[in-house]
C-alpha positions as CSV (number, residue, x, y, z in Angstrom):
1,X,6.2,45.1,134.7
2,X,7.8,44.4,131.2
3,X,4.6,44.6,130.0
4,X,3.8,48.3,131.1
5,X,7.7,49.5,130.4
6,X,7.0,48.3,126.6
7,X,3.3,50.2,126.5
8,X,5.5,53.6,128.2
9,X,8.2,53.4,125.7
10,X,5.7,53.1,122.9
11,X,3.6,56.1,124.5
12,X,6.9,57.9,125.0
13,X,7.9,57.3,121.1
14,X,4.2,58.3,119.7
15,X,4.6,61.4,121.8
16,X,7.9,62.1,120.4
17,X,6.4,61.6,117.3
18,X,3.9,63.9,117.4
19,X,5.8,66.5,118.8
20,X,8.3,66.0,115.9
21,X,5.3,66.6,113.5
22,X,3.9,69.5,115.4
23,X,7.6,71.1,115.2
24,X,7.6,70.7,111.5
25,X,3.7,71.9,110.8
26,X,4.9,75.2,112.3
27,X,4.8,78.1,110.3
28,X,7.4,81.0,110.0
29,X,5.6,84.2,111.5
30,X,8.4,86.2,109.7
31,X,6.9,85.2,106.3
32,X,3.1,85.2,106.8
33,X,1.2,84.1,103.2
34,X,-2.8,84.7,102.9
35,X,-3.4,81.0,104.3
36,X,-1.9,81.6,107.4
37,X,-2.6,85.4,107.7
38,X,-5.9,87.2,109.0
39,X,-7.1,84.1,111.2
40,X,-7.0,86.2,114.2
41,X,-8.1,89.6,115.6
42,X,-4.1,90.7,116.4
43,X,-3.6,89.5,112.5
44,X,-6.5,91.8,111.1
45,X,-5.6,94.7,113.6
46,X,-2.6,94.8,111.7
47,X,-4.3,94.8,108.2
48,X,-6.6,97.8,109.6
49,X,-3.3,99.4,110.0
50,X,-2.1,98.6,106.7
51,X,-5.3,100.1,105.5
52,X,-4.7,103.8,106.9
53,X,-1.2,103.2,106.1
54,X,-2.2,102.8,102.2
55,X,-4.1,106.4,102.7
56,X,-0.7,108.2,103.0
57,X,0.7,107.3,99.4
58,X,1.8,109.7,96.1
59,X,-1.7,108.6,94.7
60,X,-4.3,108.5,97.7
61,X,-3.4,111.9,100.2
62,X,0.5,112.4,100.4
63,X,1.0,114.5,97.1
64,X,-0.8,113.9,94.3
65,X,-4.4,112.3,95.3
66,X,-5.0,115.1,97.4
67,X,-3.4,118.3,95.1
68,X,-5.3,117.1,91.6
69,X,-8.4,117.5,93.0
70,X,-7.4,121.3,93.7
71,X,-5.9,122.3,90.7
72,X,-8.6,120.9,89.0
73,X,-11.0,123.4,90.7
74,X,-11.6,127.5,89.8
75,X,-9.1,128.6,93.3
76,X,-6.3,126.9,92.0
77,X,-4.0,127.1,89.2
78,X,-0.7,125.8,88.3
79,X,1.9,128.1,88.6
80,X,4.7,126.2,87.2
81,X,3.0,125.7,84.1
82,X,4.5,122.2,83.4
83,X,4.8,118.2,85.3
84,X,1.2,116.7,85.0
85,X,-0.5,119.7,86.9
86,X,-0.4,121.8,84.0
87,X,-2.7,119.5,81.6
88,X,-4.8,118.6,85.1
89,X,-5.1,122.2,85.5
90,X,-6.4,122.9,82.0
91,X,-8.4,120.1,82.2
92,X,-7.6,118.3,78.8
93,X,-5.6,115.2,80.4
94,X,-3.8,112.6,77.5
95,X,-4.3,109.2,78.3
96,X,-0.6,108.5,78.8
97,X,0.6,110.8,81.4
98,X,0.9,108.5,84.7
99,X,0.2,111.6,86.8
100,X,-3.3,111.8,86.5
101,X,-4.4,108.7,84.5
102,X,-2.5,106.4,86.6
103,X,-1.4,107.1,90.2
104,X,-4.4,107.8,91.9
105,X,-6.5,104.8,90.1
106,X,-3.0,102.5,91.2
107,X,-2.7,103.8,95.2
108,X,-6.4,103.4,95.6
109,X,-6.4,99.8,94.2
110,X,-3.5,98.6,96.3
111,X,-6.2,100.2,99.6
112,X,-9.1,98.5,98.4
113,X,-6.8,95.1,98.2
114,X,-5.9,95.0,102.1
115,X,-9.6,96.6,103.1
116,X,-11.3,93.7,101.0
117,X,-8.9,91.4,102.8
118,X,-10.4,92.2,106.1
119,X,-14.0,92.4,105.2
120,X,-14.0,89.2,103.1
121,X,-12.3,87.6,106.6
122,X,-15.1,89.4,108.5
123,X,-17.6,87.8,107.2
124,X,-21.1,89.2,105.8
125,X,-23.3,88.7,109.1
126,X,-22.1,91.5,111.0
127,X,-24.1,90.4,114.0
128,X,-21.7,87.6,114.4
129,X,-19.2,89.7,114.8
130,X,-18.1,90.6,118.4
131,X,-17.8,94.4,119.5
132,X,-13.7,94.4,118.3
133,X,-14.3,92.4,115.4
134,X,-17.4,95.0,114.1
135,X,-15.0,97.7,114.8
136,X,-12.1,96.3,112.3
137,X,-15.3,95.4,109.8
138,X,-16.2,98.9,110.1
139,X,-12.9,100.7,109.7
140,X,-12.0,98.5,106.6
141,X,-15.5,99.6,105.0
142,X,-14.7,103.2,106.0
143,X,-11.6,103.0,104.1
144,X,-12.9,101.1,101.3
145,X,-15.8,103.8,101.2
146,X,-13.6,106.7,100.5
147,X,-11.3,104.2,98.6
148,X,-14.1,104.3,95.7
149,X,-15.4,108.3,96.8
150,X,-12.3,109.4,95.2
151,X,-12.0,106.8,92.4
152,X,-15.5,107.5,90.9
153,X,-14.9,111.2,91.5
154,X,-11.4,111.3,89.6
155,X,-12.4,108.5,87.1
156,X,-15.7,108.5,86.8
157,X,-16.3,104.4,86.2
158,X,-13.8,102.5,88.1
159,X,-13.9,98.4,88.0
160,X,-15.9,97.4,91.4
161,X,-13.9,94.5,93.4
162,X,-15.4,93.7,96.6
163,X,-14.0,90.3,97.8
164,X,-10.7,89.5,98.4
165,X,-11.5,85.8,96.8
166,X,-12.2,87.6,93.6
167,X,-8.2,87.8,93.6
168,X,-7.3,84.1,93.2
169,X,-8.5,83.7,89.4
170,X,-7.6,86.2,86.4
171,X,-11.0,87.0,86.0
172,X,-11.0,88.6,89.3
173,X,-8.1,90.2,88.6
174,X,-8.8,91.9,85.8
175,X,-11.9,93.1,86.5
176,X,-14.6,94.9,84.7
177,X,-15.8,98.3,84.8
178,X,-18.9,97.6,82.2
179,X,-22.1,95.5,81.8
180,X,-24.0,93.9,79.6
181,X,-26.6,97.1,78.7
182,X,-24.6,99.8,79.6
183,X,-25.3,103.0,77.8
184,X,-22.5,105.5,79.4
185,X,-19.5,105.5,81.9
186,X,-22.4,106.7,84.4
187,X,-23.8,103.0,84.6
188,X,-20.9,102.2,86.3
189,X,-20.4,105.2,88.3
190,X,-23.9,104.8,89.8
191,X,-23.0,101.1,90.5
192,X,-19.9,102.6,92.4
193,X,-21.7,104.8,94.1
194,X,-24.2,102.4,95.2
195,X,-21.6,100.7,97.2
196,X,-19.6,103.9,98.6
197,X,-23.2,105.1,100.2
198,X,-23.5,101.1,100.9
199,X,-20.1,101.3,103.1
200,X,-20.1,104.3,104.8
201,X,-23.4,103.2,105.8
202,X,-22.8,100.5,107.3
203,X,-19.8,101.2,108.9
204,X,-21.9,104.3,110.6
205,X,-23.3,101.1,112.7
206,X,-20.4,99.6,113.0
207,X,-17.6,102.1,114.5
208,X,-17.7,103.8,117.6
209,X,-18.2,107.5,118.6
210,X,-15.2,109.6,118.6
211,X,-16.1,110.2,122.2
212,X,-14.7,106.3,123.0
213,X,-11.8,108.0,123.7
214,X,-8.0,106.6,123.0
215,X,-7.5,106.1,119.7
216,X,-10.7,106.9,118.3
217,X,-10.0,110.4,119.3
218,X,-6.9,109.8,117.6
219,X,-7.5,109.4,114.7
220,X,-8.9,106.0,113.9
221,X,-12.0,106.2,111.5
222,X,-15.5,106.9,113.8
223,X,-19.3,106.5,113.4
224,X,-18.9,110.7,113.2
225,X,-16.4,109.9,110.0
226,X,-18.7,107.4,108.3
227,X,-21.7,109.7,108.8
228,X,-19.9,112.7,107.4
229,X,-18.9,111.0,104.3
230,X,-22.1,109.1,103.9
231,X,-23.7,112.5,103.5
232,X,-21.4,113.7,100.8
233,X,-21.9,110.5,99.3
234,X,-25.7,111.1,99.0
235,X,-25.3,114.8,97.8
236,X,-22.8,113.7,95.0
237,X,-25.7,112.3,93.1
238,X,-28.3,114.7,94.5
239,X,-30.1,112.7,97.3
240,X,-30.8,116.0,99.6
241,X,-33.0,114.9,102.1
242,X,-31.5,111.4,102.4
243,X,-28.2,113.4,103.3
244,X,-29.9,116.6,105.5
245,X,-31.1,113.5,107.6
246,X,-27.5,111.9,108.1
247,X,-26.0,115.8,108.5
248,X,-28.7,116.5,111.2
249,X,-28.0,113.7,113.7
250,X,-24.3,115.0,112.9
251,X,-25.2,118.0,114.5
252,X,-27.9,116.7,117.0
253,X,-24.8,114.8,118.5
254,X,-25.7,111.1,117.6
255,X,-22.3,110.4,117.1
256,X,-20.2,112.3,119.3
257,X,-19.8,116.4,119.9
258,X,-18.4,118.1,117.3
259,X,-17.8,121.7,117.3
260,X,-16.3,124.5,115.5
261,X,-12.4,125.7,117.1
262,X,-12.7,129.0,118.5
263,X,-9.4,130.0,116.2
264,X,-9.7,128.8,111.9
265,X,-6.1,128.2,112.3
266,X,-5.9,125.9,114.6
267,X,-7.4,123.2,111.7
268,X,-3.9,123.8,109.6
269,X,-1.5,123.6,112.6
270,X,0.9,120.5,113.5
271,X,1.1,119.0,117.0
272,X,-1.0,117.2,119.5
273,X,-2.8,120.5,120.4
274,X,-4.2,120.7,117.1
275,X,-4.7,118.0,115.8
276,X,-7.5,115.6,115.5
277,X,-9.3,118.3,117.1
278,X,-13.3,119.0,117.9
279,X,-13.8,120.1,114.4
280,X,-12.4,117.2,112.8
281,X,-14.5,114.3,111.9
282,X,-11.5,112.4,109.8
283,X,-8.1,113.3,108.9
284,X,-5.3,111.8,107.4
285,X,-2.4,111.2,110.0
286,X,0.8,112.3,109.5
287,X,3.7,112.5,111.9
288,X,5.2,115.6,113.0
289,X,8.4,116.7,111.1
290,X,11.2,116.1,113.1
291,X,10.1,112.5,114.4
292,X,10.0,110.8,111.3
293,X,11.9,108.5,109.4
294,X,14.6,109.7,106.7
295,X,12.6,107.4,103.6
296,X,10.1,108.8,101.3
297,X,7.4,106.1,100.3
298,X,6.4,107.5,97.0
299,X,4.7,104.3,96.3
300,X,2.8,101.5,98.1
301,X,5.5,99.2,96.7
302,X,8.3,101.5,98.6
303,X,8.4,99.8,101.8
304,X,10.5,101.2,104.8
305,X,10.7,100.5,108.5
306,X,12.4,103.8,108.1
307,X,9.7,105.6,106.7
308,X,9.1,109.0,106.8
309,X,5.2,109.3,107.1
310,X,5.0,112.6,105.9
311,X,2.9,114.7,103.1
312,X,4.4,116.5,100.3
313,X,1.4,118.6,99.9
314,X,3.5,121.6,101.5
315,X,6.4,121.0,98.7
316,X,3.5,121.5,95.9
317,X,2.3,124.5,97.6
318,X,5.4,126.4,99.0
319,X,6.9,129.3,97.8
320,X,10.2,128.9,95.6
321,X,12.0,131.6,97.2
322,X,11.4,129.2,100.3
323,X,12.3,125.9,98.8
324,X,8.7,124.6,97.9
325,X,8.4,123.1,94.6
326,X,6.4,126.3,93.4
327,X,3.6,124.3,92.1
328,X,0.4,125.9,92.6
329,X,-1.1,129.0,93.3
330,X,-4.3,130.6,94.5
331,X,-6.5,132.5,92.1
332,X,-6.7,136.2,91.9
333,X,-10.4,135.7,92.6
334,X,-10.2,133.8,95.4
335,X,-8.0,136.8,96.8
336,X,-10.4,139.5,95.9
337,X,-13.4,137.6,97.2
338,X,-12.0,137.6,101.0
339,X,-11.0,141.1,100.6
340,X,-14.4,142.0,99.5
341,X,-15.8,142.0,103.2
342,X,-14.4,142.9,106.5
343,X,-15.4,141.4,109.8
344,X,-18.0,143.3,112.4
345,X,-14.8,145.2,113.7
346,X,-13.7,146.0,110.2
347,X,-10.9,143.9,110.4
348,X,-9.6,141.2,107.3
349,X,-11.4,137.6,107.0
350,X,-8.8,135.5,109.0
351,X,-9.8,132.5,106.9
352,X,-7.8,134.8,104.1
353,X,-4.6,134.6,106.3
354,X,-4.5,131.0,106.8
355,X,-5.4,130.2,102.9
356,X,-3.2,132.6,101.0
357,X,0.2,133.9,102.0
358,X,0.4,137.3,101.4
359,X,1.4,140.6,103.0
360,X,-1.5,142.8,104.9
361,X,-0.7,145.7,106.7
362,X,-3.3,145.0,108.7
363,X,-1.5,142.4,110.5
364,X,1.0,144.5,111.5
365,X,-0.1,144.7,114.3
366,X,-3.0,141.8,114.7
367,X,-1.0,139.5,116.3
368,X,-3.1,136.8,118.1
369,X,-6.2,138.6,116.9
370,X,-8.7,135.9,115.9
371,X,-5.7,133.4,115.4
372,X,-3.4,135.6,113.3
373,X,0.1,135.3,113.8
374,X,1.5,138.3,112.3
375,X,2.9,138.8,108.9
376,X,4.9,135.4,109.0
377,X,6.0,133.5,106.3
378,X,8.2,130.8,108.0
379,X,10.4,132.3,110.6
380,X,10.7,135.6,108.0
381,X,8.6,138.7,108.7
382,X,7.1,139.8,105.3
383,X,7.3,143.5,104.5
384,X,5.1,145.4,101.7
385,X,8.0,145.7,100.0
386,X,9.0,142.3,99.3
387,X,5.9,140.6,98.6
388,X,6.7,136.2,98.3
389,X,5.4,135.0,95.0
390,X,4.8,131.2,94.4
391,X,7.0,130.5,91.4
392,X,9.8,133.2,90.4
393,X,9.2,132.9,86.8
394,X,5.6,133.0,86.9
395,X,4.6,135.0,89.8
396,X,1.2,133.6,91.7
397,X,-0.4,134.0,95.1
398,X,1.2,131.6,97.5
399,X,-1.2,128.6,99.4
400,X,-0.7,129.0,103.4
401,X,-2.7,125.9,103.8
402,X,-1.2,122.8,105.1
403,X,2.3,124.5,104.7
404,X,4.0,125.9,107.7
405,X,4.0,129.3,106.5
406,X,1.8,130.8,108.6
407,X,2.9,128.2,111.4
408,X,6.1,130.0,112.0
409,X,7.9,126.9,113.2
410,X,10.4,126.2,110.3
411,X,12.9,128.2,108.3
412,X,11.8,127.0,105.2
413,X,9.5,124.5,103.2
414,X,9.6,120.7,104.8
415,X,10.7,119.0,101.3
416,X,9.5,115.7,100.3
417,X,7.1,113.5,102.0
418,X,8.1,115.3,105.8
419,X,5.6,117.7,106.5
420,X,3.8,116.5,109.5
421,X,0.3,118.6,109.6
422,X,-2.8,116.3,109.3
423,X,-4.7,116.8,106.8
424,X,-8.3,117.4,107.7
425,X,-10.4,115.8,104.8
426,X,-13.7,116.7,106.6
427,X,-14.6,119.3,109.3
428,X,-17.9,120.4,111.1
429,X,-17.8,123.7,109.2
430,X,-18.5,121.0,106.2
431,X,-21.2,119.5,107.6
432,X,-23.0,122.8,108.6
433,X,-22.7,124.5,105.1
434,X,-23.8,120.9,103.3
435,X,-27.0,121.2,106.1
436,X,-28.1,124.4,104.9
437,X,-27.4,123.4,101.3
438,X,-29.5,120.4,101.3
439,X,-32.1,122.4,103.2
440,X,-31.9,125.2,100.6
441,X,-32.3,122.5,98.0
442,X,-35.6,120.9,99.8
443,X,-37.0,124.2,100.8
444,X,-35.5,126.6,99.5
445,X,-34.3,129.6,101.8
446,X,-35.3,129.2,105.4
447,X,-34.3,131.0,108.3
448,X,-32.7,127.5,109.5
449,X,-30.5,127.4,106.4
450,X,-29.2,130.8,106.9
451,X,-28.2,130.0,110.4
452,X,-26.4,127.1,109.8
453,X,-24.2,129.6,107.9
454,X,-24.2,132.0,110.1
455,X,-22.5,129.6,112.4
456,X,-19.8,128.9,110.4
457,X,-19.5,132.8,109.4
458,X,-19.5,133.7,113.1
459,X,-16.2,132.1,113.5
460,X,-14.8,134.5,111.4
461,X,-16.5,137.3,113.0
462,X,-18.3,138.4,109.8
463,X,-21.5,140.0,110.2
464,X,-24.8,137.6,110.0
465,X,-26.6,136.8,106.4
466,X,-30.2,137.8,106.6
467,X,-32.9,135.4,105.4
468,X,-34.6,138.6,103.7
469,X,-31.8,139.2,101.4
470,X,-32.2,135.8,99.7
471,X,-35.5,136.0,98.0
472,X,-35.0,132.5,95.6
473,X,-33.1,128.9,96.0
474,X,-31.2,130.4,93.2
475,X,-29.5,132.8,95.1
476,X,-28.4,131.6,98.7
477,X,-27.3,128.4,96.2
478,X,-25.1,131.0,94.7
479,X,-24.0,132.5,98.4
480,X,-23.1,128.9,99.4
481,X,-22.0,127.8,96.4
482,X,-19.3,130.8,95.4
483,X,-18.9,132.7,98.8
484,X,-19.3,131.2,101.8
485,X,-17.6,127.3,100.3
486,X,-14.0,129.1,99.1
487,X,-13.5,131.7,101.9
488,X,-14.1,128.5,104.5
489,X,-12.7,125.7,102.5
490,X,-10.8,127.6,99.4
491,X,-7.3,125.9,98.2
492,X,-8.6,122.5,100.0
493,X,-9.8,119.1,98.7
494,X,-12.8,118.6,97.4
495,X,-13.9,121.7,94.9
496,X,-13.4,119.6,91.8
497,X,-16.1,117.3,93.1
498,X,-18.2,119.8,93.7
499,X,-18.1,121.7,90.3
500,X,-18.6,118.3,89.1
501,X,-22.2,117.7,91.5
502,X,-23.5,120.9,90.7
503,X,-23.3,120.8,87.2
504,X,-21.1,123.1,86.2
505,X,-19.5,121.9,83.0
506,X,-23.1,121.5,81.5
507,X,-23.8,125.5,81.4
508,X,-22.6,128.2,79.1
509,X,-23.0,130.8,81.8
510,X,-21.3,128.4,84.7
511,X,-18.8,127.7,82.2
512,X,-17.8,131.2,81.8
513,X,-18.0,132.3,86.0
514,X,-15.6,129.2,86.3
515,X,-13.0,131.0,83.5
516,X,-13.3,134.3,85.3
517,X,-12.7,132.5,88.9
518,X,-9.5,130.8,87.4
519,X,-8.2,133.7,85.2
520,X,-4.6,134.3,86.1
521,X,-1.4,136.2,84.8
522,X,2.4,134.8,84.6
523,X,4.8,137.4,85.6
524,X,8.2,137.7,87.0
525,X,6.9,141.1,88.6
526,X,6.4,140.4,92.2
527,X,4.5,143.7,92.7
528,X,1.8,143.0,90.4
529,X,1.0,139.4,92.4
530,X,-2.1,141.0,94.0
531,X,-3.8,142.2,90.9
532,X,-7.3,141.5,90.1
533,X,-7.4,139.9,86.0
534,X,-10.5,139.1,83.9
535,X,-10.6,136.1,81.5
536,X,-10.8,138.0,78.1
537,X,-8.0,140.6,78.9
538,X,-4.6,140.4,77.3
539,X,-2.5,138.0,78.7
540,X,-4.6,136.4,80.9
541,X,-4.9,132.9,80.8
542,X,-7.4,130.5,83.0
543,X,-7.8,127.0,83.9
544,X,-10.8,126.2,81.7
545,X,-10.3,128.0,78.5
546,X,-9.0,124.3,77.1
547,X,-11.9,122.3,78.8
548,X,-12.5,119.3,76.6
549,X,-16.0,117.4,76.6
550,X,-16.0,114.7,79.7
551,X,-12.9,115.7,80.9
552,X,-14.5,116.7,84.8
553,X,-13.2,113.6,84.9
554,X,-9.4,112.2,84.8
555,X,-9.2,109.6,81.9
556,X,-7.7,106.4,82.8
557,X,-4.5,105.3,81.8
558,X,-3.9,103.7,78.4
559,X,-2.0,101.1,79.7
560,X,-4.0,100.0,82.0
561,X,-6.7,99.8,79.6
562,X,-4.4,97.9,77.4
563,X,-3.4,95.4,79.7
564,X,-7.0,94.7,80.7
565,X,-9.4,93.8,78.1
566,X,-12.4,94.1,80.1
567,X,-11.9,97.8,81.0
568,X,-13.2,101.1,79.1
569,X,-12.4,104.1,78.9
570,X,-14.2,106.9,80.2
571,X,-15.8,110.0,79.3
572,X,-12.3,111.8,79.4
573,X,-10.3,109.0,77.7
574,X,-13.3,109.5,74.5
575,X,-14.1,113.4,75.0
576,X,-17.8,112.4,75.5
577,X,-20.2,115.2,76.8
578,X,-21.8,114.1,80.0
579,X,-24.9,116.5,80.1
580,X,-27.2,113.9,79.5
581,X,-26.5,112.5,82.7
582,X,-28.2,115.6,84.4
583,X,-30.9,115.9,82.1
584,X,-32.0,112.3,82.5
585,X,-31.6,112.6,86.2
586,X,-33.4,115.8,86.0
587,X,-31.5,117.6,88.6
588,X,-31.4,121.2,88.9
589,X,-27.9,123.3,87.5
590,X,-28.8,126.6,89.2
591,X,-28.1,129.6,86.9
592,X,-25.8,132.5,87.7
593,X,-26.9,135.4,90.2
594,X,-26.0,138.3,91.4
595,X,-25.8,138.3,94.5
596,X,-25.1,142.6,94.5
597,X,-28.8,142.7,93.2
């Protein structure tokens, strides 16, 4: 009996023991470090979110990361003809404004951080993975994906990081955007590529439909998503039939219904009935103004649990007289080309009412008709007049998109990082106008390109194209390329890249259509906003008259190149002429038509 009370005390003490030193191996889940962090699918759930969180910053889609790619385009020009737009605008960038050279290159970096730090805790061996865990792989490679879309496309040879391990030494740190051999900043960019198509591919394998329902209709990055971008991936670098492949089991339905909304509007509207809608395949979320939090988070460092998880894209785009930040306007061309051609019943383009803000009689009395609202501009009726300029001091066609000018829900402009419409980065009207561009690319017009478009022009209630009016590749190119592109996606994301794909900057006679689409006019005369201009007359200005060699591209900030001695600068930072790049690819810059011929 002694015996056995001496063997339970000492079995009583080890336990005490132990529990003593399981009480102090505890770790505070208040301050989680990258030891302790990520072990578990609730810990890299969180990181996911983290990830889409990162998407909403100054540099990525909340201001800045989304709006430089449009002013950098022909629809857009700067109408307050000063902060870093006005240089982005005129495309001749310095190397030590933060705005362009900086921001974007800094947002995207801190996205590609937390996505690395999922994938590199997924693992490689996706078939490992069970059906959550290859769903928070394939999110993380989503975002990653279109981390390094838009970093290639705004800087042309971005350093490629791609495990989060690469982190714990300086040499992973400060990374390298050359190799040994490198003849041009488009060694790198082709390496970058490589990977974007790399990701989105096989996150396309790896992510659900959007037809799983919950929060994959909600928002969360789909096999639909990944597709979409993987296709625009391809064409950036001229892989047409690798992409009309991926676009056509888009359509087929592979990945989920998508279709176009019966009303163009409805794509530029806030709330639940709008958003995340059948024509979206991915879009940036943003919550509705009113629910948020009273914090703007201009920067990922700007941390808030009282955020307000807005965009400020409306601020950029809205009307002075309104309280926007009078920014940027639409061009005079882009104007004239949706008045050029009515619908079937004669009526105005609606796309036009959702993409400029300006005063039509004809909407008078529209109201409701194809998704027109009337003659709003907030909660004021516009009259002829007292036409509503962007800027007071420089006069310029307002932008309706993502603004709630046309929305008729709010007095005035929602300031800062609050407005609350999502904004749709790709739609199926994108996919059905890339289709019949690659398929005009492969084969040149066929009756199945031309009713791809007609689908998409339907919507709008314009009359059909006929395959008989397009007798080359040259000239529904030219249709797609500088008709039917700005009427459906004018004033949004995504036209810079495109000037840049198609070769633009590499021909005289492109070169001068893109002055002639920019051309604009500063005026304080609010009657004359309307007026057609032409690059040449006197006092007209245009976006590309400055264009300096290599600057399609934003240089990258001198600092950071500083800081980093295994960085270079590229094409923009040393004014180098990227034509070559074409010429050795051998890739087709279609000349001008006319399409009245």
């Amino acid at each position: 009996m002694k015996l056995y009370k001496i063997s339970l005390a000492l079995m009583l003490g080890i336990g005490a023991l132990t529990s003593c030193s399981d009480k102090l191996e505890l770790t505070n889940p208040n301050q989680p470090t990258t030891g302790t962090f990520g072990n578990t699918v609730e810990d890299l759930e969180e990181a996911v979110i983290a990830c889409y969180h990162h998407i909403r910053m100054e540099g990525t889609y909340a201001r800045v990361g989304y709006t430089l790619d449009v002013v950098r385009g022909d629809e857009v020009w700067n109408s307050a003809q000063g902060w870093g737009y006005y240089l982005a605008d005129k495309l001749s960038p310095s190397t030590t404004d933060e705005i362009y050279a900086l921001w974007s290159w800094r947002d995207w970096y801190y996205t590609i951080n937390i996505c690395n730090f999922v994938i590199t805790k997924c693992g490689e061996d996706d078939a490992l993975l069970s059906d959550t865990m290859k769903r928070i792989k394939g999110q993380a490679l989503f975002i990653r994906g279109l981390a390094y879309y838009n970093l290639a496309g705004y800087y042309q040879n971005p350093a490629l990081i791609l495990d989060y391990n690469q982190y714990s030494s300086l040499d992973g740190l400060y990374a390298s955007n050359r190799a040994e051999g490198d003849s041009s900043p488009f060694d790198q960019y082709d390496r970058v590529m490589d990977q974007v198509e790399k990701d989105f591919a096989e996150a396309m394998t790896l992510l659900p439909a959007k037809t799983a329902g919950g929060e994959w209709a909600k928002g969360r990055a789909t096999s639909g998503a990944a597709a979409g971008y993987y296709a625009r991936a391809l064409m950036q670098r001229h892989k047409y039939e690798d992409a009309l492949a991926v676009l056509k089991r888009i359509i087929n339905k592979d990945f989920g219904e998508y279709k176009l909304m019966a009303n163009y509007g409805d794509n530029f509207r806030e709330g639940s009935a709008f958003e995340n809608n059948a024509e979206s395949l991915f879009e940036v979320q943003f919550l509705d103004y009113g629910s948020q939090g009273p914090d703007d988070e201009w920067t990922p460092v700007n941390i808030s649990k009282n955020a307000s998880q807005g965009h400020a894209v409306e601020s950029n785009f809205g009307p002075g007289d309104f309280g926007g930040w009078a920014d940027l306007s639409a061009a005079p061309w882009l104007y004239w080309l949706f008045k050029s051609e009515t619908t079937k019943d004669g009526d105005l383009d609606p796309r036009l009412y959702w993409t400029i803000g300006t005063y039509e009689s004809d909407w008078d009395s529209k109201k409701d008709k194809l998704g027109v609202l009337g003659n709003m501009c907030y909660t004021t009726t516009m009259t002829e007049d007292a036409p509503v300029v962007t800027n007071n001091n420089n006069g310029g066609l307002p932008i309706a998109k993502w603004t709630n000018m046309r929305t008729g829900l709010y007095s005035t402009v929602v300031v800062g990082l609050k407005c609350g419409i999502n904004l749709r980065l790709m739609r199926y009207a994108d996919v059905l106008l890339r289709a019949a561009e690659c398929e005009n690319e492969i084969s040149g017009p066929t009756q199945q390109a031309i009713d791809w478009i007609n689908e998409v022009r339907s919507r709008a209630q314009l009359k059909d194209l006929s395959l008989a009016d397009f007798s080359s590749k040259d000239k529904l190119f030219e249709q797609i390329a500088n008709v039917e592109r700005p009427k459906e996606f004018g004033c949004e994301f995504g036209r810079g890249l495109d000037l840049q794909r198609w070769g633009f900057f590499y021909n005289s006679e492109r070169m001068e259509q893109m002055k002639q689409h920019s051309a604009y006019k500063l005026s304080t005369d609010k009657s004359t906003v309307k007026n057609a201009v032409a690059y040449g007359e006197d006092g007209v200005e245009c976006s590309f008259a400055t264009f300096l060699n290599g600057h399609e591209y934003f240089p990258i900030w001198q600092t950071t190149l500083n800081d980093n001695p295994n960085l270079v600068g590229n094409s923009a930072n040393e004014t180098l002429d990227n034509s070559s790049y074409f010429q050795k690819k051998g890739w087709t810059i279609h000349p001008v038509v006319d399409l009245s011929k």
